[in-house]
TORZATI-213498 format. One record per residue (C-alpha): residue in one letter; x, y, z. Coordinates in steps of 0.001 Angstrom, whole numbers, padded with zeros to 6 digits, always signed. Layout:
<recs>
aXYZ/...
</recs>
This chain:
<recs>
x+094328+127347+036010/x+093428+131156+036268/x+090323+131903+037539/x+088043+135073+036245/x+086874+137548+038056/x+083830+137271+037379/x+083561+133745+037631/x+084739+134397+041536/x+081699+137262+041640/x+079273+134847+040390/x+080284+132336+043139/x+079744+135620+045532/x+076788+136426+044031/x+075357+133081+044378/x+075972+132706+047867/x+074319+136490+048358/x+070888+135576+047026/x+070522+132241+048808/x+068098+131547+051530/x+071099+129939+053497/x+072668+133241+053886/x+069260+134581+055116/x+068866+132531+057440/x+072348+132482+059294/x+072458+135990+059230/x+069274+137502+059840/x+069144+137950+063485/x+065760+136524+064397/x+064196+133413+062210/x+060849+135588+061493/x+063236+138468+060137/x+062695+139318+056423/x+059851+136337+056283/x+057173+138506+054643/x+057900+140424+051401/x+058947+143790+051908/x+059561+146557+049771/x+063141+145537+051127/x+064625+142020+050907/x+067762+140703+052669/x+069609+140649+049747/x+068821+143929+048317/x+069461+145813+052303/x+072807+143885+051781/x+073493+145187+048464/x+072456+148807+049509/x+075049+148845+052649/x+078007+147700+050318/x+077639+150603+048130/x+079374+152526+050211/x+077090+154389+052029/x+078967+157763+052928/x+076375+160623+051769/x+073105+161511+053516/x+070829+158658+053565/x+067982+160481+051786/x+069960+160970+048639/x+071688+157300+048804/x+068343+155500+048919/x+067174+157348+045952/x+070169+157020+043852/x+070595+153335+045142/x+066406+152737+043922/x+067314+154259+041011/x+070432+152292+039879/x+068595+148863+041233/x+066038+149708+038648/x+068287+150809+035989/x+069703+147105+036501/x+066807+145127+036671/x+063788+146474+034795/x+061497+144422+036260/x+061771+144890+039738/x+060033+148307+039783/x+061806+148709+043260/x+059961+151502+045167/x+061628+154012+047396/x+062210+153655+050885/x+062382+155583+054087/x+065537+156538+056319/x+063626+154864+058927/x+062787+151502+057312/x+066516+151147+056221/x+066861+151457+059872/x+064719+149024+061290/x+065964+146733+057804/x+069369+146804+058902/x+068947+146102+062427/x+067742+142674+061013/x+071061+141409+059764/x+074105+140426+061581/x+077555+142079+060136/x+078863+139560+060264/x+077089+138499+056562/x+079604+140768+055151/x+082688+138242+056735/x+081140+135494+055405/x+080721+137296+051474/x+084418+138017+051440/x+084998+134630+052545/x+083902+133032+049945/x+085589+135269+047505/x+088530+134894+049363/x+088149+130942+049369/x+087251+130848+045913/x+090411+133246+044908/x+093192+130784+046301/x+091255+127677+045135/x+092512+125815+042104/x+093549+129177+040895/x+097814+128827+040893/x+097842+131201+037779/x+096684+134480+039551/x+098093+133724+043169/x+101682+135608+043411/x+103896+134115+046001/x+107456+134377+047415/x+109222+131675+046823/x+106321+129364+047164/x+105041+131369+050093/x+101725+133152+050562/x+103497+136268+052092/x+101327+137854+054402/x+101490+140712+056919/x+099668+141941+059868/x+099686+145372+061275/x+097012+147094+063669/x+095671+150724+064083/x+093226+152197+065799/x+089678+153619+064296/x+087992+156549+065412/x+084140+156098+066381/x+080990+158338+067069/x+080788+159768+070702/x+078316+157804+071949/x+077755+156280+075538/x+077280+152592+074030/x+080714+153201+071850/x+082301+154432+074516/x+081564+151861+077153/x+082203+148884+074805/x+085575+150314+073027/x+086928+152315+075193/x+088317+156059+075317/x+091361+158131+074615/x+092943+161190+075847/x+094391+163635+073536/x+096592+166359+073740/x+093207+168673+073895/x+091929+166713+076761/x+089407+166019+074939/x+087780+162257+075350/x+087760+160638+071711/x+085595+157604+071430/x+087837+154339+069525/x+088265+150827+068626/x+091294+148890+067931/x+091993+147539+064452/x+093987+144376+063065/x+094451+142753+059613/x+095732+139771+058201/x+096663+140978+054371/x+098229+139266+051899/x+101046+141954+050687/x+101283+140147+047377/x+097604+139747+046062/x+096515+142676+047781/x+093446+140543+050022/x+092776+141809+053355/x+092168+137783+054712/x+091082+138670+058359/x+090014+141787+059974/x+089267+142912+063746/x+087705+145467+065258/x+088067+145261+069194/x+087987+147130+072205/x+091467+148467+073147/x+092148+146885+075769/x+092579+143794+073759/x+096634+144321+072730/x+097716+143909+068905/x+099365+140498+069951/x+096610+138885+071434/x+094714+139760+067777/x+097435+138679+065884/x+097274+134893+067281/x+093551+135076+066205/x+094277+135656+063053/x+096564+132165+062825/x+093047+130618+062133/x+093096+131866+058906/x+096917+130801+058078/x+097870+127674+056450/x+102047+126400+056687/x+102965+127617+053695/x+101961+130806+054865/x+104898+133635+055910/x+104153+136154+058275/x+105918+139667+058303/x+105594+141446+061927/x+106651+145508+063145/x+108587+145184+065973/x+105439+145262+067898/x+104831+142242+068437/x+107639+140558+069206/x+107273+138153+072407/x+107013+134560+073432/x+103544+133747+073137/x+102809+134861+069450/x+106467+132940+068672/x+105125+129927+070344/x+101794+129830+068420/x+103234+130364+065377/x+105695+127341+065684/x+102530+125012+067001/x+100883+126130+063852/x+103770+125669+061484/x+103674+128968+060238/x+106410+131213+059159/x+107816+134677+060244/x+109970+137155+060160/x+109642+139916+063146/x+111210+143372+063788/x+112816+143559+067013/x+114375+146445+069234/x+117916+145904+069751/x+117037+146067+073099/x+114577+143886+073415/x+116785+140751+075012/x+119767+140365+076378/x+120329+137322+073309/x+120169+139901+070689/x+122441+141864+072071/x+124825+140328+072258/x+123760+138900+068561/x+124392+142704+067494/x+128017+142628+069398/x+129298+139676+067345/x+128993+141767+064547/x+127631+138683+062529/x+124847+139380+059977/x+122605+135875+061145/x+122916+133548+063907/x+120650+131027+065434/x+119652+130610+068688/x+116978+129692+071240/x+114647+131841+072456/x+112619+130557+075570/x+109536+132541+077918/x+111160+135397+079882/x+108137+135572+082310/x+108365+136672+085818/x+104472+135327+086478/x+102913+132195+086954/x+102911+129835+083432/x+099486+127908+085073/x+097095+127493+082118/x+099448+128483+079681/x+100348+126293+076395/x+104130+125982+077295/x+106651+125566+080643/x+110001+127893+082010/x+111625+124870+080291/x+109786+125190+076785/x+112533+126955+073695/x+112088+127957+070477/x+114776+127549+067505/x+114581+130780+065662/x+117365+132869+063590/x+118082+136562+064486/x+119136+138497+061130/x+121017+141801+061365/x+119755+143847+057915/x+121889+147130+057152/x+119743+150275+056256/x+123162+152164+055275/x+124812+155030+056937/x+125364+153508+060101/x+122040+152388+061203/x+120749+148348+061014/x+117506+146607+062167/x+117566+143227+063703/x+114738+140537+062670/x+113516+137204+064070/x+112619+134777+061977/x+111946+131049+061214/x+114015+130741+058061/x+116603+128688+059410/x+118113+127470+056210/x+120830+130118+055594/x+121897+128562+052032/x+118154+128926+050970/x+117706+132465+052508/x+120690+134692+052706/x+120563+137397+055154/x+120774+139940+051556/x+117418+138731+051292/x+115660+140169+054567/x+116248+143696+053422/x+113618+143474+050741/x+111412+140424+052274/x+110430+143227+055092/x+110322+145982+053407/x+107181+143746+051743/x+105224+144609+055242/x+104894+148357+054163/x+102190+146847+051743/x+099577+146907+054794/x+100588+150345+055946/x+099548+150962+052203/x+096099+149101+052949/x+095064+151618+056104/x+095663+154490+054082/x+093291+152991+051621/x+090903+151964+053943/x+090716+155326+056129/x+091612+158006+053457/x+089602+155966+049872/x+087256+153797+051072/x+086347+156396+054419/x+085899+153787+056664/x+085281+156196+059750/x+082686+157945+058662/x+079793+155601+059562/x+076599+155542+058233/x+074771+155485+061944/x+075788+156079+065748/x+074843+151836+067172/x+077533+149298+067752/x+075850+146854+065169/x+076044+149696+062416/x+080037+150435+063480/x+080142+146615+062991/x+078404+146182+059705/x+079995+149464+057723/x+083611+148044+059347/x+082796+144361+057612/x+081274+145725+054176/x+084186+148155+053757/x+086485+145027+053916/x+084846+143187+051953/x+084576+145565+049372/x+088116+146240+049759/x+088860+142270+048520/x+086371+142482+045493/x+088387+145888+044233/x+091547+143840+044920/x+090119+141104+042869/x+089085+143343+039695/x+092423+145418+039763/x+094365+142100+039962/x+093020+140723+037384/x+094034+143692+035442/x+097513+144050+036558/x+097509+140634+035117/x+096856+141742+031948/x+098725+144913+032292/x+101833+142557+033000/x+101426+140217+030251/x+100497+142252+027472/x+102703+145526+028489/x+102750+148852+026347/x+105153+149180+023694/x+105623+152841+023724/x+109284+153281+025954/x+107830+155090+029409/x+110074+156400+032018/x+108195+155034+034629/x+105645+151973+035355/x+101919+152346+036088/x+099435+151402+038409/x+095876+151611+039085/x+094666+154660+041163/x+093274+153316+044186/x+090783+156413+045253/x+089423+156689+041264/x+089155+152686+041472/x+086579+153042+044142/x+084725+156062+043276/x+084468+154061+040035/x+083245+151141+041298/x+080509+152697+043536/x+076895+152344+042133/x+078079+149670+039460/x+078084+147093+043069/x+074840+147038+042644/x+074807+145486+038581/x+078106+143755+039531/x+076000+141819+042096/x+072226+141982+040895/x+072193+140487+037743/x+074874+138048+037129/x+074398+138163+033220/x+075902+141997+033373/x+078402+141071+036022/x+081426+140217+033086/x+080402+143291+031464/x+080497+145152+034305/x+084048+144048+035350/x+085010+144892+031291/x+084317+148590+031383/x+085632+149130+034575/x+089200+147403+033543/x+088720+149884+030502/x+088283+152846+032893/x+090590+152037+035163/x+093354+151405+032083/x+092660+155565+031504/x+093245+156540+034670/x+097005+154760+035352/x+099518+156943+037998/x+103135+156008+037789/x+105375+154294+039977/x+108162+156749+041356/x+111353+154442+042973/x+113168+155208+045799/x+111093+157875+046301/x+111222+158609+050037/x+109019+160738+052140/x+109808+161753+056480/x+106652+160977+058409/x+106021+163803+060599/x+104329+162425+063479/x+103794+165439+065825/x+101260+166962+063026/x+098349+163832+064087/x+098959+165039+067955/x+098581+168647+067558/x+095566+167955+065029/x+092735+166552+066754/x+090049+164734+064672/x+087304+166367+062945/x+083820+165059+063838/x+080999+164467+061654/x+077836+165174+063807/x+074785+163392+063194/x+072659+165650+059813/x+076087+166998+059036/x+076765+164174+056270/x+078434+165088+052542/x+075433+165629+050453/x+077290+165078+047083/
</recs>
């Protein structure tokens, strides 16, 4: 069975314009009880549309396009002020619970569309950090950064659970940074199931995120620095390509209220993958069955992980995830939310044509194969949210012409192409900041 996506949508939609969703998320019960010229659903509607342009003009093209798509609302405009006081109303986490159900509704009864590898849902998870406003409540709740200007630089710590495959960001944090990358990554488990695999940077390689994932039955395979333990090297000095071992807590500190002893070990398989001239990484894994998967396999199955270094240069450089549409923690928090979950319903629509693009390829011999241009994807899709998810009966349409679009505006895929990441650039470059009345205006 392949689900549609707009079949998925109209499940989205659904859930969007019910009184249950009002009432979980608004933040008091008397919120959004009288009419206004603003309901819950439409506020919701208006923040997914990506606000990144001055208010003033977004409200009037968003009451314009609402119109456009249902005639007989005769929405009026609304003030910068009353969006204010609208959105203070709803709790971000609304936008969680939206790409939720799309997300549910994707990997339900829907075999046909889910990719896997080799029956796995292969999934990585990477973090980064965000840049926010400078403001005293930012900076006291996420913390601060020094740069090489001195200069204090207000930011949060990000994580994501994304499925490499299907392209679906499944969990997302945004945390203070004092809260490590590990200690997010074992939050995420709650959204794994065991035939889930797990691709790690060697950043998070250590006992406690090993341990959970065993507990939970879920697989991985982790980067780690040669020398990270005294087990792998001597791994790399047998010169073998995989060996299995066990692993057990190297912890100088008390192990009182902790879920395992000095005594507790972990089976786990330590693969050596060669990169060529000389160099090799070493990777940690649960795969234990070496006639099932060969150590020629790793090379590739990791290389998979790069797909969610791909996803934060979609989310900060397309979708423009930093630049907020207001200075409060509970704005950070809702733009953060919406931008993921519009993230999932772009993945859904391009799937869904990559599908098609697979099945029915072109004819004509091309050098090269094609994909979808992320940044035109989402300038396309902005404004059409709003008839995607205000009136159902246009929503198939809707996700017709912009699989037609998005057909004209193909890039191709270059192999092997290979490109040196020069670091130092980001530390010598600090930030720009957007100041409050210094937004784009078109």
């Amino acid at each position: 069975m392949r689900k549609t996506a707009s079949f998925i949508l109209a499940k989205v939609t659904k859930s969007l314009f019910s009184d249950s969703l009002k009432n979980d998320f608004r933040i008091n019960s008397t919120d959004f009880s009288r009419k206004r010229v603003q309901s819950f659903s439409g506020t919701i509607i208006f923040m997914i549309n990506l606000l990144r342009k001055s208010l003033v003009i977004e409200i009037e093209n968003f009451v314009k396009n609402y119109n456009d798509s249902c005639p007989d609302s005769n929405m009026k405009s609304f003030t910068e002020s009353a969006f204010v006081q609208y959105r203070k109303k709803i709790n971000p986490k609304v936008f969680r619970h939206l790409s939720n159900v799309l997300i549910n509704e994707f990997y339900t009864d829907n075999d046909l569309a889910i990719k896997r590898w080799k029956g796995f849902r292969l999934l990585a998870v990477d973090g980064s950090s965000l840049t926010l406003p400078n403001t005293e409540e930012l900076a006291s709740h996420y913390g601060v950064t020094k740069n090489q200007t001195k200069n204090g630089q207000v930011q949060g710590r990000i994580s994501v659970l994304y499925d490499v495959l299907n392209n679906y960001v499944l969990d997302a944090k945004l945390s203070p940074l004092k809260i490590g990358e590990g200690k997010l990554a074992i939050k995420h488990l709650k959204k794994c199931n065991p035939k889930d695999l797990i691709i790690y940077d060697r950043g998070y390689t250590g006992f406690p995120l090993i341990h959970k994932l065993d507990k939970s039955n879920v697989d991985f395979v982790i980067r780690a620095k040669v020398g990270f333990s005294n087990q792998i090297k001597a791994f790399v000095n047998t010169g073998l390509n995989s060996e299995i071992i066990e692993i057990k807590a190297d912890r100088k500190k008390s192990f009182i209220g902790l879920p395992y002893t000095r005594q507790s070990k972990i089976k786990v398989r330590l693969v050596k993958v060669d990169l060529g001239k000389g160099k090799f990484e070493i990777l940690i894994t649960s795969l234990l069955d070496e006639s099932t998967y060969s150590y020629k396999i790793f090379k590739d199955l990791y290389f998979q992980r790069w797909g969610v270094e791909t996803y934060y240069d979609e989310l900060k450089n397309k979708l423009k995830v930093e630049n907020f549409s207001g200075y409060s923690k509970q704005v950070i928090e809702q733009d953060f939310e919406a931008s993921i979950f519009i993230s999932n319903v772009q993945s859904l629509i391009v799937g869904e044509l990559n599908n098609e693009l697979e099945e029915k390829p072109n004819k004509k011999i091309k050098k090269y194969e094609y994909k979808i241009n992320t940044a035109v994807s989402y300038g396309l899709l902005r404004n059409r949210i709003i008839s995607l998810f205000l009136n159902p009966k246009e929503s198939e349409n809707v996700v017709d012409e912009l699989k037609k679009i998005f057909k004209k505006h193909l890039i191709p895929i270059r192999p092997n192409r290979k490109l040196e990441r020069n670091t130092e650039k980001y530390r010598r470059e600090p930030k720009p900041k957007v100041t409050k009345n210094q937004r784009d205006t078109f």
